[in-house]
Backbone as CSV, one residue per row, in Angstrom:
resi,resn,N_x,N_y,N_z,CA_x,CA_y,CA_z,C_x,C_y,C_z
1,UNK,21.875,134.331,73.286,21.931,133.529,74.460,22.780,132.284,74.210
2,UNK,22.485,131.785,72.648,23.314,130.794,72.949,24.677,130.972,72.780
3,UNK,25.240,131.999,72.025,26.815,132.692,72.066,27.514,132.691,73.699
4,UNK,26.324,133.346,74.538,26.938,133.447,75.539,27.020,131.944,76.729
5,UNK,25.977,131.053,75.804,26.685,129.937,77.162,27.514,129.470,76.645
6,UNK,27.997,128.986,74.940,29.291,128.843,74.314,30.628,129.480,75.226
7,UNK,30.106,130.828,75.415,31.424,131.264,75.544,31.583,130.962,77.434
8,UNK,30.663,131.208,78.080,30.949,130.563,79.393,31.229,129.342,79.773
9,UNK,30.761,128.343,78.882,31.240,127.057,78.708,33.062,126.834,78.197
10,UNK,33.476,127.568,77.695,34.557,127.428,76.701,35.612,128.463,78.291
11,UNK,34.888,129.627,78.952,35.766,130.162,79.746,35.816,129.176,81.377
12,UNK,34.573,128.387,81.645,35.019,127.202,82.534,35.758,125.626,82.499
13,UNK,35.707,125.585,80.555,36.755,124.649,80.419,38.002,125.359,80.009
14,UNK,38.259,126.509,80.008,39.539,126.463,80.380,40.295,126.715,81.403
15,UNK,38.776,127.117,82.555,40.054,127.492,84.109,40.228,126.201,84.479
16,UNK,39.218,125.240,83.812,39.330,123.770,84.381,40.551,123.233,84.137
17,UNK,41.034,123.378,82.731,42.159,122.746,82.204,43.233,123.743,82.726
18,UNK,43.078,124.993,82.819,44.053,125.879,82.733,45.155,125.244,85.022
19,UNK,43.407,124.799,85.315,43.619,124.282,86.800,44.595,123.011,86.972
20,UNK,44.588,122.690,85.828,44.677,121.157,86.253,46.786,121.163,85.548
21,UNK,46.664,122.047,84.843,47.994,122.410,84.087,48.956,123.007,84.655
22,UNK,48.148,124.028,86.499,49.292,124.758,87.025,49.108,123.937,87.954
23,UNK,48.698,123.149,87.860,48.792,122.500,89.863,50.241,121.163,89.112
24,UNK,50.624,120.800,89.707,52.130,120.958,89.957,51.950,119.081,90.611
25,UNK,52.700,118.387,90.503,52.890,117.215,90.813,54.134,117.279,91.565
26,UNK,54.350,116.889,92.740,55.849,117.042,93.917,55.644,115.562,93.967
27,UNK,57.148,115.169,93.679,57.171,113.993,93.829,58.366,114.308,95.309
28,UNK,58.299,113.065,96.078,58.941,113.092,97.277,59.896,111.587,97.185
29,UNK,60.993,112.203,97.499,62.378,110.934,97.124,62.241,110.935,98.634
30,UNK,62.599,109.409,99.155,63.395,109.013,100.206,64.857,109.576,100.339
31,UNK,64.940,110.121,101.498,65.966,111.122,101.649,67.155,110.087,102.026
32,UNK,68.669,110.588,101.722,69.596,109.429,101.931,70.453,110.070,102.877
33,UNK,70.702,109.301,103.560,71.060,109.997,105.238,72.530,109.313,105.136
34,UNK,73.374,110.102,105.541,74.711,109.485,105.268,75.744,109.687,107.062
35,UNK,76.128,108.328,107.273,76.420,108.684,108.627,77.901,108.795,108.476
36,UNK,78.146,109.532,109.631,79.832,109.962,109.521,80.238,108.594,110.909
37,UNK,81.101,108.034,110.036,81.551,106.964,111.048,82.701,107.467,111.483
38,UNK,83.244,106.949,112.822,84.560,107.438,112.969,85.546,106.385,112.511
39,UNK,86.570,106.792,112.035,87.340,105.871,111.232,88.925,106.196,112.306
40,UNK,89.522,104.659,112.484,90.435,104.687,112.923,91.997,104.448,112.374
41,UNK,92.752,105.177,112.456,93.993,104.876,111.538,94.791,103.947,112.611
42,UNK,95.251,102.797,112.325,96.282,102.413,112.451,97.517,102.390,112.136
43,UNK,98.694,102.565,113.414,99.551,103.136,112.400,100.847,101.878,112.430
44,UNK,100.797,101.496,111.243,102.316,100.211,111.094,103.584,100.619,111.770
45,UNK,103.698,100.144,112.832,105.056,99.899,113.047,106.128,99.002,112.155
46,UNK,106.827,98.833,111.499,107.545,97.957,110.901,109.059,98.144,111.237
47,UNK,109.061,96.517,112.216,110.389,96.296,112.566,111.071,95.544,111.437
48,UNK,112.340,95.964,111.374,113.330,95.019,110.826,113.791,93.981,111.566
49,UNK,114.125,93.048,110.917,114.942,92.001,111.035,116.018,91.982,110.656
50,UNK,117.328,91.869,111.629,118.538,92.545,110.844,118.850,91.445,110.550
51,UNK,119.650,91.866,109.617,120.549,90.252,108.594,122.009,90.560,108.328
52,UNK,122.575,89.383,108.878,123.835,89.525,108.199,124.263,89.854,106.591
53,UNK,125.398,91.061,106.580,125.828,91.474,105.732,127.070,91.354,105.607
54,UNK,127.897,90.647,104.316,129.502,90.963,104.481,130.083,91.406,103.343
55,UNK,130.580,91.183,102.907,132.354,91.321,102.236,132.981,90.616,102.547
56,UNK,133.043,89.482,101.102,134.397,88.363,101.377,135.599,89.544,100.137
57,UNK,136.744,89.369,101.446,137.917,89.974,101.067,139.251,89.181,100.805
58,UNK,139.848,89.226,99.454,140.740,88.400,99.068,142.017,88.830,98.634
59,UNK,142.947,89.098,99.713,145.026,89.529,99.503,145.275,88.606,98.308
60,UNK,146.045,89.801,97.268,146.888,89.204,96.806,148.699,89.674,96.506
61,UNK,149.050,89.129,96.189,150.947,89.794,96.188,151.294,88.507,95.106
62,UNK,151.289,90.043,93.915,152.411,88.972,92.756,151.433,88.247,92.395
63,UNK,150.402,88.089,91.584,149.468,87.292,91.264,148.767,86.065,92.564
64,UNK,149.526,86.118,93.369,149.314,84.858,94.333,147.997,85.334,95.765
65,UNK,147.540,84.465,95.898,146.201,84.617,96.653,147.274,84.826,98.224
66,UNK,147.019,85.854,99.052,148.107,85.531,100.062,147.337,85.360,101.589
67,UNK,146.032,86.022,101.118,144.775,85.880,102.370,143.342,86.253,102.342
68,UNK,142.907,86.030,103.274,141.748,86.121,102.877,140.594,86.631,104.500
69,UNK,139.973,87.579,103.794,138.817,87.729,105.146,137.651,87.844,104.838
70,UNK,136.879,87.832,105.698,135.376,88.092,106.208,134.760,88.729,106.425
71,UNK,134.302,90.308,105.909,134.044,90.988,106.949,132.225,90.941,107.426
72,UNK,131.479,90.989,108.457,130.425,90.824,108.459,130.025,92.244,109.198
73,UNK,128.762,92.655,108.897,127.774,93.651,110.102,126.588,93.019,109.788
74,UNK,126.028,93.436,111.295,124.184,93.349,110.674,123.664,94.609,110.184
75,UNK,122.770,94.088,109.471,121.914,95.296,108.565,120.769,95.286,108.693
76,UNK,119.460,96.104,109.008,118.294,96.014,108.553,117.656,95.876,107.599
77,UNK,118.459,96.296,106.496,117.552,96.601,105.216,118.674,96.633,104.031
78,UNK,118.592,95.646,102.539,119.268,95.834,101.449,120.103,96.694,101.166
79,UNK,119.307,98.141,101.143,120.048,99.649,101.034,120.849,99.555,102.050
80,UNK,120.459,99.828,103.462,121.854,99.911,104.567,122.668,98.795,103.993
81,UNK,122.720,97.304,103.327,124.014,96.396,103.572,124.880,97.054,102.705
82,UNK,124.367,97.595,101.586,124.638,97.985,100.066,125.609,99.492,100.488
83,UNK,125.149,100.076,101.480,125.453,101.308,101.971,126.918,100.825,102.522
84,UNK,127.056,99.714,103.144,128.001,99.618,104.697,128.743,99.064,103.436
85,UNK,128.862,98.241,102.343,129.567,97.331,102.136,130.472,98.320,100.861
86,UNK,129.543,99.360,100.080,130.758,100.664,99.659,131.671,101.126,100.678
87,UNK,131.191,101.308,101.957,131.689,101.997,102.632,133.224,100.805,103.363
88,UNK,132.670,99.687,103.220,134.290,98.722,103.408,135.067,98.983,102.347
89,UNK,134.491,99.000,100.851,135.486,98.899,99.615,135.911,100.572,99.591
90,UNK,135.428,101.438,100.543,136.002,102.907,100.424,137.580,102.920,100.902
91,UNK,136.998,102.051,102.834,138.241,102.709,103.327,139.412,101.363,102.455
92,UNK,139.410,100.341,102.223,140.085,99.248,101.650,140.759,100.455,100.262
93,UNK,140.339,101.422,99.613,140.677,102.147,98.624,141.846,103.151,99.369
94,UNK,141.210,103.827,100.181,142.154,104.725,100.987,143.263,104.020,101.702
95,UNK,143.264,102.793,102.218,144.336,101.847,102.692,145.220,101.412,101.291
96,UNK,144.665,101.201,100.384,145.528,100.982,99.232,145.407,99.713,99.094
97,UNK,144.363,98.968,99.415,144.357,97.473,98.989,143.422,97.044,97.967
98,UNK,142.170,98.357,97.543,141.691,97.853,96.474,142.106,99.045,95.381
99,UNK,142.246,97.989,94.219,142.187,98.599,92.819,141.513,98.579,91.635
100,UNK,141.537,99.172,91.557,140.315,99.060,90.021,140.640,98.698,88.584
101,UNK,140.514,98.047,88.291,140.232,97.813,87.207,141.665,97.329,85.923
């Protein structure tokens, strides 16, 4: 008799423990809610400001300074003056008034 309350004792502490080992702890997070905003693109216009661009141009004949010009355009932007102002020393090449070097 006493074997057997040993052993009924020993088989209700372990459904006790065996109870307490499968039951399960849920922990619960605050859920994070994420809102979709609407987002607006703006879109840059970017005006130029045109700026004067030139080429000072200087004749000579026989070592001697014989004239002299100006030439101006407006430009928007560095690259375009840089662009226009090869493009004076081109045709000045094809006219035969500039030389190199």
């Amino acid at each position: 008799m006493k074997k057997l309350f040993v052993g009924a004792a020993i088989v209700v502490a372990g459904l006790a423990s065996a109870k307490n080992s499968v039951e399960s702890k849920v922990e619960t997070k605050p859920k994070t809610e994420f809102k979709a905003e609407a987002k607006t693109e703006a879109k840059l216009e970017v005006k130029y400001v045109k700026q004067t661009c030139g080429v000072q141009i200087t004749y000579y004949s026989g070592g001697q300074v014989v004239g002299s010009q100006l030439v101006t355009s407006e430009q928007e932007t560095l690259s375009d003056c840089q662009k226009w102002q090869n493009g004076v020393r081109f045709a000045l090449q094809i006219a035969g008034y500039w030389t190199v070097g």
